[in-house]
N, C-alpha and C positions, 0 to 999 in steps of 0.2 A: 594399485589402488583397490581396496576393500570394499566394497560395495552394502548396506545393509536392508535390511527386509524384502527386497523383492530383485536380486540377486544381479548380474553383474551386465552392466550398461556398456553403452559405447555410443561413439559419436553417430556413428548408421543410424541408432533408433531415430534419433532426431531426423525425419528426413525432408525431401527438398521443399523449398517455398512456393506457392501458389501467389498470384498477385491477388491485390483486395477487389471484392466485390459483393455486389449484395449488403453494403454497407452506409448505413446513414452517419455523415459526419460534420457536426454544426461546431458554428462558433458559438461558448457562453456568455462569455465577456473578454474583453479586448482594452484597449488603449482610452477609451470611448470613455472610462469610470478613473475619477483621479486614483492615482497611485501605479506610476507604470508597472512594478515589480506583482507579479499575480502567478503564485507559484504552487506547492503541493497541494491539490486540493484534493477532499473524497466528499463520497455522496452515499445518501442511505436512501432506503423507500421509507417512507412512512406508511401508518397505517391506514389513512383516508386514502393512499395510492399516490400524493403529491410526491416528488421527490425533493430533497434537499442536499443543498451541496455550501462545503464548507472550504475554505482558501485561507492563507494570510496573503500580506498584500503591506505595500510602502514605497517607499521610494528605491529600495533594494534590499538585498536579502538581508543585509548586516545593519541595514535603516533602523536607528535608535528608536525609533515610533513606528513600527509596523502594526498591525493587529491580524484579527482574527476575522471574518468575513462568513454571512449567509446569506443564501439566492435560494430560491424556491422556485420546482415548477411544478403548476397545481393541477393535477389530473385532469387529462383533457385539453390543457391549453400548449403553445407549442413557445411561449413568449417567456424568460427567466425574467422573476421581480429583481429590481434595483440590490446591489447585494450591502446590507448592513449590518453594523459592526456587533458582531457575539461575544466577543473577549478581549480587552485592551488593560494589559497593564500596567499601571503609572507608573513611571518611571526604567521599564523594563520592553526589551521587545519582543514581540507572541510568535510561535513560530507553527510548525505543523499543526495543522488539528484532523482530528480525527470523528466523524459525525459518527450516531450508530442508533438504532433506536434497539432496544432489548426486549424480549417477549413481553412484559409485563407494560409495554406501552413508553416505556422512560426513557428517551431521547437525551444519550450522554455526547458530551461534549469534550473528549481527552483531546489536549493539546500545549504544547510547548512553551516554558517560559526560558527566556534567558537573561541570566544574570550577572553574564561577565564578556571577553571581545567572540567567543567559539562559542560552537554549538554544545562543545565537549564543559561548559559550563551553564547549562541549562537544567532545567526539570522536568516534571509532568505535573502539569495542572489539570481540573478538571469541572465541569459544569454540569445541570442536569437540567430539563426539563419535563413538567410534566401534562401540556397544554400544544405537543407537536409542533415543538419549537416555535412557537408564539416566544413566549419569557424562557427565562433562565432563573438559575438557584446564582448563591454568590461562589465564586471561585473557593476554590479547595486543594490542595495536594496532594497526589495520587504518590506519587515519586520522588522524594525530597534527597535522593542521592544524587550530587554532582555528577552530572555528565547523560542522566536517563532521560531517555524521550522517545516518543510516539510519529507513527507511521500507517500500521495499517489496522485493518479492523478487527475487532472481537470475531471470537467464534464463539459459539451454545454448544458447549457437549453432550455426548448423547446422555450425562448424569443431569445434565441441565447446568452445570457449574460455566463462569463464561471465564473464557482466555486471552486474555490481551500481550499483543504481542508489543513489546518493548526492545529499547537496546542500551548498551551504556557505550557512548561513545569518549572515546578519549584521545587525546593531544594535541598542543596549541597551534597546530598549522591549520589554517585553511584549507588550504590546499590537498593536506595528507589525511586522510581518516587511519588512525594507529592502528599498529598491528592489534593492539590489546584490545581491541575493539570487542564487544560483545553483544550476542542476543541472548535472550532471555523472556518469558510470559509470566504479568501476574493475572493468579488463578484467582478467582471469586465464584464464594458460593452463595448466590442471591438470597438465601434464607438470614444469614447475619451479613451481608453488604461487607466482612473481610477480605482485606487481599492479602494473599500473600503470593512471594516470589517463588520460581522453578532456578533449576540452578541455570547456569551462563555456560553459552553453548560459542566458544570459544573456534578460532580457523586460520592459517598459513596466513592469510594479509589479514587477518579481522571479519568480521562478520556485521549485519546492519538491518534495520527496517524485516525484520524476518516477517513472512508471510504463509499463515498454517491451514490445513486440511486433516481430519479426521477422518481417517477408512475403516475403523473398526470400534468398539468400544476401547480397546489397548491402543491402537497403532494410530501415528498422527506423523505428517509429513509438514516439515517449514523449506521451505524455499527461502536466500537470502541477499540480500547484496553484499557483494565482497566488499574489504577493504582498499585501503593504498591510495596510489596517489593517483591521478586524471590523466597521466602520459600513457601512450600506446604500448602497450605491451604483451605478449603472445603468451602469455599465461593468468589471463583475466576470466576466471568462470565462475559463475553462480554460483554458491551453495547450500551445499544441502544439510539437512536436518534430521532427525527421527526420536521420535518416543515411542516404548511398548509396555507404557502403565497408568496410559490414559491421558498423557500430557503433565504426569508431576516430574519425571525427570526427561532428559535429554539427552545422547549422542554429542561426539562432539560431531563440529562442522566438517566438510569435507570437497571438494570442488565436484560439483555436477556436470555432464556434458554442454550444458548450456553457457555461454558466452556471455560476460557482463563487462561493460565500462567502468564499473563504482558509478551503477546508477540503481536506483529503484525498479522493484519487481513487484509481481502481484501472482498472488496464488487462491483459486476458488475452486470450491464445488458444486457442480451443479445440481440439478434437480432430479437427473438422472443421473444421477452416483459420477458421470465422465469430471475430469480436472482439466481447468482452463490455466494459462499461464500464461501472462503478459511481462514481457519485457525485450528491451534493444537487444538485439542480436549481432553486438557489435562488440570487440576488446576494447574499442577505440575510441566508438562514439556514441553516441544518445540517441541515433538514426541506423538501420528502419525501427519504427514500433512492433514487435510482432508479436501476434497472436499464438500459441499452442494446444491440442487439445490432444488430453491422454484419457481413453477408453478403458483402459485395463490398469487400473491404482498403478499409475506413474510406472509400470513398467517398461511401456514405449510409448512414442509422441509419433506417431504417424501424419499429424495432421498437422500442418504449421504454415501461417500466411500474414503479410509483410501488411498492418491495418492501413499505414503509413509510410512516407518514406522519402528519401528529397535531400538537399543540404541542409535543412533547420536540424534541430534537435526536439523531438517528441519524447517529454522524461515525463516522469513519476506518474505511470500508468495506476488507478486505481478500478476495480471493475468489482461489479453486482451484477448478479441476476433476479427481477422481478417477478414477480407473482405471474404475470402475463410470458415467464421462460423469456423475455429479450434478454440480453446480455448488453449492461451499459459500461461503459469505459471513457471516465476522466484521465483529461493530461493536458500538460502544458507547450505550447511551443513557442515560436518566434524570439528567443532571448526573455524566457519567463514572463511575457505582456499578455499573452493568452492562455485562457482555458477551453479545453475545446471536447466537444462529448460526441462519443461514437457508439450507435447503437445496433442489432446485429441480431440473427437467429444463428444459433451454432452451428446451423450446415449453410449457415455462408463463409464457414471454417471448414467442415468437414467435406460437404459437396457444393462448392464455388461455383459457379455460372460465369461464365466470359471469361473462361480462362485462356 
């Protein structure tokens, strides 16, 4: 296996697990709010410091009336507002959304419509606000190709151009995510609000929900969820990504040392240049949730600890770091009825207490 920009990996780098500590982990909402089903959701800071977090929610993932969902917690206070409804489509049902607020103050709303019985017939719809998600603009379409949809957050390049990471999924099983699966980012340069597409970064079972970092002005890393189908199997790995022209073109995919179920990942940069990476460490299952921190641009993972962990399933980890360097981290457990936020200083990864 080929390895590219920062040369050739192995399972070692990754090395052993630490148990959690040093870690605040609350429930956001629960069972408690009608609509048992309360599944991907992410969270941006705003810029008063409140933070906001976005979910869909129904009676189940496939519920013909699901919507879109917002909760606020207002700087200072330790309590989430009641969560209410951001995007509902008539006669369609809303699926991922994606929160994000952009330099210029504009708190966009990308998130999922579906228009047929799979997710592989859906789109990318989109909202804005410009009042810190108080209101909203009226719905729009980002992504009018069958099968694209949203996952995880924008990045700001160091041109200031933003990159949203996208995917087109395809094929009418439930159950299987196609091989032909793809990732893919559209580029926008906020001085004309156009987007356009990067090419499709293509992978042995498909590729999903890509999650990207910028190390250089050229070089950008995505992280992926694989394809295929939910059974155990002993060749399930994340993967991996790369560009070296700023994020217009892409690498194809390629499996990384890291271990995926065909569940959602999360890839960030922090404050200090180190890269964090959340996701199951599992071929099999959605359990433990684990934490990774790499020091030196993804060349090793020395640091890596289990946030979670149990018979549930802890999926679709999404993580920020705020202004105050905490490290926040949504996800879902108990059979998609909870969201739950875990919050952390990075050397409760790096240098753990009670271990």
């Amino acid at each position: 296996m080929r390895w590219m920009l920062f040369g050739v990996w192995a399972q070692s780098l990754v090395l052993g697990v630490a148990m959690a500590a040093d870690i605040d982990v609350t429930k956001v909402i629960g069972t408690e709010f009608p609509g048992r089903y309360k599944h991907p959701a992410s969270i941006t800071e705003l810029d008063n410091g409140d933070l906001y977090l976005a979910y869909y929610g129904g009676a189940g993932e496939y519920d013909p009336d699901t919507a879109d969902y917002g909760m606020r917690l207002k700087k200072g206070r330790s309590e989430w507002t009641q969560p209410v409804v951001i995007a509902d489509t008539p006669f369609h049902s809303d699926g991922n959304p994606v929160i994000w607020q952009a330099p210029d103050g504009v708190v966009w709303l990308f998130y999922v419509v579906r228009y047929g019985d799979t997710w592989s017939d859906s789109r990318i719809h989109a909202k804005v606000s410009k009042d810190g998600a108080q209101t909203w603009s009226d719905a729009f379409i980002l992504g009018a190709e069958k099968g694209m949809m949203v996952r995880s957050q924008p990045l700001v390049l160091h041109n200031g151009d933003y990159l949203l990471p996208i995917y087109h999924e395809t094929g009418n099983d439930r159950e299987v995510v196609g091989s032909d699966t793809t990732s893919l980012f559209l580029r926008c340069d906020p001085k004309t609000m156009e987007w356009t597409e990067t090419n499709r970064i293509s992978a042995r079972l498909g590729c999903l929900q890509p999650s990207v970092v910028q190390i250089s002005d050229d070089d950008l890393i995505a992280y992926m969820r694989r394809g295929g189908g939910y059974e155990p199997r002993k060749d399930g790995y994340m993967v991996r990504a790369e560009s070296h022209d700023g994020g217009r073109t892409w690498s194809e995919g390629a499996d990384s040392p890291f271990s995926n179920p065909n569940a959602a990942v999360d890839f960030i940069k922090l404050k200090n240049g180190h890269l964090l990476l959340v996701y199951n460490d599992s071929m099999d299952d959605r359990t433990p949730l684990t934490v990774a921190i790499s020091t030196d641009n993804d060349k090793t993972w020395p640091h890596k600890m289990n946030i979670q962990e149990g018979p549930a399933e802890f999926a679709y980890p999404y993580a920020i770091q705020t202004k105050d360097e905490k490290i926040h981290i949504i996800f879902t457990t108990n059979d998609r009825t909870q969201i739950m936020h875990a919050v952390f200083e990075e050397n409760a990864i790096t240098s753990p207490t009670g271990k």
